[in-house]
C-alpha positions in Angstrom: 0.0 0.0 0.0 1.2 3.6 -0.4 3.3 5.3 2.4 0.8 8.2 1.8 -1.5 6.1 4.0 -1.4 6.9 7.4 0.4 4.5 10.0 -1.3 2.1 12.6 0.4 1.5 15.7 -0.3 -2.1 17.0 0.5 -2.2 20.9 1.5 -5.2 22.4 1.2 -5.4 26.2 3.7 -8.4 27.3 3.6 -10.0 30.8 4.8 -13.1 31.4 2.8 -14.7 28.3 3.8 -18.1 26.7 1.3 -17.0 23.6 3.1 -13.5 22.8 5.1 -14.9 19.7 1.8 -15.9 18.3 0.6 -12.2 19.3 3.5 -10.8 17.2 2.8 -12.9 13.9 -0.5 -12.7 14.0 0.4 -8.3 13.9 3.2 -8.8 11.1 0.9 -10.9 8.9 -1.2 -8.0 8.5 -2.4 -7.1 5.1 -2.5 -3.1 5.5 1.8 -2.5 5.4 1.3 0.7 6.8 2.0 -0.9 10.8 4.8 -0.2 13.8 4.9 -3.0 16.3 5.2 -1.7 19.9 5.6 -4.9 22.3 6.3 -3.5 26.0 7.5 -5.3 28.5 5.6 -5.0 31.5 8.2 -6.4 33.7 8.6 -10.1 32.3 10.6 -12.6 34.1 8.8 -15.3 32.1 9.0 -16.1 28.2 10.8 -13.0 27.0 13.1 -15.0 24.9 9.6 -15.7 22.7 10.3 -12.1 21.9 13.6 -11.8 20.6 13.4 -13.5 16.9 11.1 -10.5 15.9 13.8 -7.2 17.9 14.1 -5.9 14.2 10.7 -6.0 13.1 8.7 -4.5 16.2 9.9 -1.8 18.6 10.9 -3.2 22.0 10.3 -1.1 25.3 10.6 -2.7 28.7 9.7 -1.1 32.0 9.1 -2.5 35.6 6.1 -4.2 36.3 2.9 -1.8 36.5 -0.2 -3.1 34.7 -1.6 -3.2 31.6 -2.9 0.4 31.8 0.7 1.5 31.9 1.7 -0.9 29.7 -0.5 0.5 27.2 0.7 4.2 28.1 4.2 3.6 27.8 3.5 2.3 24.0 1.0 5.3 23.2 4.1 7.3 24.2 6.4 5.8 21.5 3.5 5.2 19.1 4.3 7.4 15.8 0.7 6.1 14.1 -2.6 8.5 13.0 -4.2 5.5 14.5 -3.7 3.0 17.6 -4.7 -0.6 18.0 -4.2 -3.0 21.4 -3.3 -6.1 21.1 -3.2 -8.3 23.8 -0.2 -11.0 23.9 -2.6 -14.2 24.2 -4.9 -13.0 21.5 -5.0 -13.3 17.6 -5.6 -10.6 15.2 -7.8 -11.6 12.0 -4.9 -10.7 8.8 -7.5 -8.0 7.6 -7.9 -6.6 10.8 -6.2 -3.6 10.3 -6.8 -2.6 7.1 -11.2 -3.5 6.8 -11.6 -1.6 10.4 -9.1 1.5 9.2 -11.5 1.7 6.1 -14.3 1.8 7.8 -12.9 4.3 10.3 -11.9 6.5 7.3 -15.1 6.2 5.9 -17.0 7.5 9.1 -14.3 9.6 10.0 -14.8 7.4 13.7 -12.4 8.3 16.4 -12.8 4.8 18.1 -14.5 2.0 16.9 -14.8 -1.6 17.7 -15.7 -5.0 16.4 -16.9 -8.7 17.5 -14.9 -11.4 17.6 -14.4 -15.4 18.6 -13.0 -17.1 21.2 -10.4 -19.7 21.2 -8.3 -22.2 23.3 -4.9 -23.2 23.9 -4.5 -24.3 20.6 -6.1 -21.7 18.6 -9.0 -23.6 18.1 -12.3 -21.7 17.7 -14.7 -22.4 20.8 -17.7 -19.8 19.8 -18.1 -17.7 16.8 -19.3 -14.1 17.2 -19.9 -13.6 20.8 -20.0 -10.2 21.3 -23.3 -7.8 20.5 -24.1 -6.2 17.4 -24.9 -3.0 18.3 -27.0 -0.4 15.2 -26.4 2.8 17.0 -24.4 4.8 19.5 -27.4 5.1 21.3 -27.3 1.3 22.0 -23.7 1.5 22.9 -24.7 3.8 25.3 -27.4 2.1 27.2 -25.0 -1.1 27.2 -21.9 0.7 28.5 -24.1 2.0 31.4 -24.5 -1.4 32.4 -21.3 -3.6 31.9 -18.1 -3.3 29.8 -19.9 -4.6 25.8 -16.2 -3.9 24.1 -13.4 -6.4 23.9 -10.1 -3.9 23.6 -8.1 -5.9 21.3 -11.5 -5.7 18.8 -11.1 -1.7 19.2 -9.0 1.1 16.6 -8.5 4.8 17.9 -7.2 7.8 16.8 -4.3 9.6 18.6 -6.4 12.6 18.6 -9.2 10.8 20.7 -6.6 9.5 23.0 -5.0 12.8 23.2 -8.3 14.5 24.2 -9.9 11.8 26.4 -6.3 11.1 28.7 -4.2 8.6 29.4 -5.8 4.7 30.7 -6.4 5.4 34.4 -3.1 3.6 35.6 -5.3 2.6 39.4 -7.3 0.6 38.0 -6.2 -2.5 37.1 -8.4 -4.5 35.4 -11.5 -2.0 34.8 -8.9 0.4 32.7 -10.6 -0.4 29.2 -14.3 0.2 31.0 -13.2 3.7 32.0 -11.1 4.6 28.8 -14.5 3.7 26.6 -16.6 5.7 28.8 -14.5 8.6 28.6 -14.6 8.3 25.1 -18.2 8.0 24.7 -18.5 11.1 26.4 -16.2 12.7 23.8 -17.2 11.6 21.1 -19.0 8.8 19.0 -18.2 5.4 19.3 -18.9 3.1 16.0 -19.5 -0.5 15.6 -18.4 -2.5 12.9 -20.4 -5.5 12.0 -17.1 -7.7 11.2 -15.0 -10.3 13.2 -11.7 -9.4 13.0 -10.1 -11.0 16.7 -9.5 -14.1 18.2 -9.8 -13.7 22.2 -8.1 -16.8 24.0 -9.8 -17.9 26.7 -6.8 -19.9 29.1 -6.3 -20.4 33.1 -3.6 -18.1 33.6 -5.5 -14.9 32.0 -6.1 -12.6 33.9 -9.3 -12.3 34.2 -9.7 -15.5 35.5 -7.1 -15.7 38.5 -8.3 -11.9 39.5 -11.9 -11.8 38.8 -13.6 -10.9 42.1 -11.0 -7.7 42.0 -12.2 -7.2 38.5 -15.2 -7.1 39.4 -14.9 -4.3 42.5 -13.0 -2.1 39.9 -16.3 -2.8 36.9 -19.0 -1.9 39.4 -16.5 1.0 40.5 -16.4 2.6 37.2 -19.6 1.9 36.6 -21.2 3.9 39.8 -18.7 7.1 38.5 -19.8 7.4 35.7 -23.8 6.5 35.9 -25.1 10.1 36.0 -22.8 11.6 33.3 -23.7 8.9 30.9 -27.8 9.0 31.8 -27.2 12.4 30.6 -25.9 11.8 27.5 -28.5 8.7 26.9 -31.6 11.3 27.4 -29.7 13.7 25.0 -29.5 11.1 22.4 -33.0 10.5 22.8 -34.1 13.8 22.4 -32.0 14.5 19.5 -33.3 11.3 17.9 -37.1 11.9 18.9 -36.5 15.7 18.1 
């Protein structure tokens, strides 16, 4: 593709992950050629050395352990891309990924938008097709993201300029970090849905979600009660407008 088109930074948040090669391929395989790999190193003391084949194709920052929210900030710091995806180091991104959810991006002129996706195993098998919701309107987004978190954050592209206007991940939170950063956005700006499946979430023992998921849950319900009024708000407003 031409160089005229504008760069995608794919951030790769690495802790102690036995999948992370996988991560990285599945990022270089990527039919859109406009891409910088960022991998940080959250503080690894575990399969680093999965890392090392790919030093001269992906940039390769390391830090002391502090999350994935400041994983992800370090690698917004260094990213040089119009646009930013996260990749998380057990999952799989569809080859098209990049390039069929930058076109539709373009096309909306979205700041952040989002897609469904599968789930897999150990063995990158598929388990379940296409389990996320279809959502028809950022109306719907709304309503949903008042109740629970309905956006997987390896299925989501952003600009820079949304990131630079809605902050930083909230480096406290732990495991809610995506749940806030969406519902900062969505009261900045439009979210977008795109009816594709373009990510391969692996479901495994050791992820986190699993081995910290009554703290995950403090943190969701957390966010949740912040935010409740400010987005009710916004819901009635989108209402009116589309009543109006």
């Amino acid at each position: 593709m031409a160089s005229a088109q504008p760069l995608v930074s794919v951030i790769i948040p690495f802790y102690n992950c036995g999948y992370v090669n996988q991560a990285i391929e599945s990022a270089l395989r990527q039919t859109y050629g406009q891409t910088e790999i960022i991998v940080v190193n959250d503080g690894s003391t575990e399969f680093t050395h999965l890392v090392k084949p790919y030093l001269t194709n992906i940039t390769y920052i390391e830090q002391v352990n502090q999350g994935v929210a400041a994983a992800l900030n370090t690698g917004i710091k260094h990213a040089n891309g119009d646009y930013i995806v996260w990749l998380s180091s057990d999952d799989l991104f569809d080859d098209r990924k990049v390039e069929l959810q930058l076109e539709f991006m373009q096309n909306k002129q979205s700041m952040l938008s989002f897609t469904n996706f599968n789930l897999i195993d150990d063995n990158n098998i598929i388990t379940k097709y296409n389990v996320g919701n279809n959502f028809t309107s950022y109306l719907e987004i709304l309503q949903t993201l008042k109740s629970y978190n309905p956006i997987n954050g390896c299925t989501v592209m952003m600009t820079k300029t949304a990131i630079q206007k809605v902050g930083s991940f909230d480096e406290s939170l732990k495991y809610a970090q995506d749940y806030d950063f969406w519902i900062r956005t969505a009261l900045e700006f439009s979210i977008d849905y795109l009816e594709l499946t373009l990510t391969n979430y692996r479901i495994h023992q050791q992820m986190g979600s699993i081995q910290h998921h009554q703290k995950q849950m403090q943190e969701f319900h957390q966010v949740r009660a912040k935010y409740r009024q400010d987005i009710n708000r916004l819901i009635a407003l989108k209402r009116n407008e589309r009543n109006a």
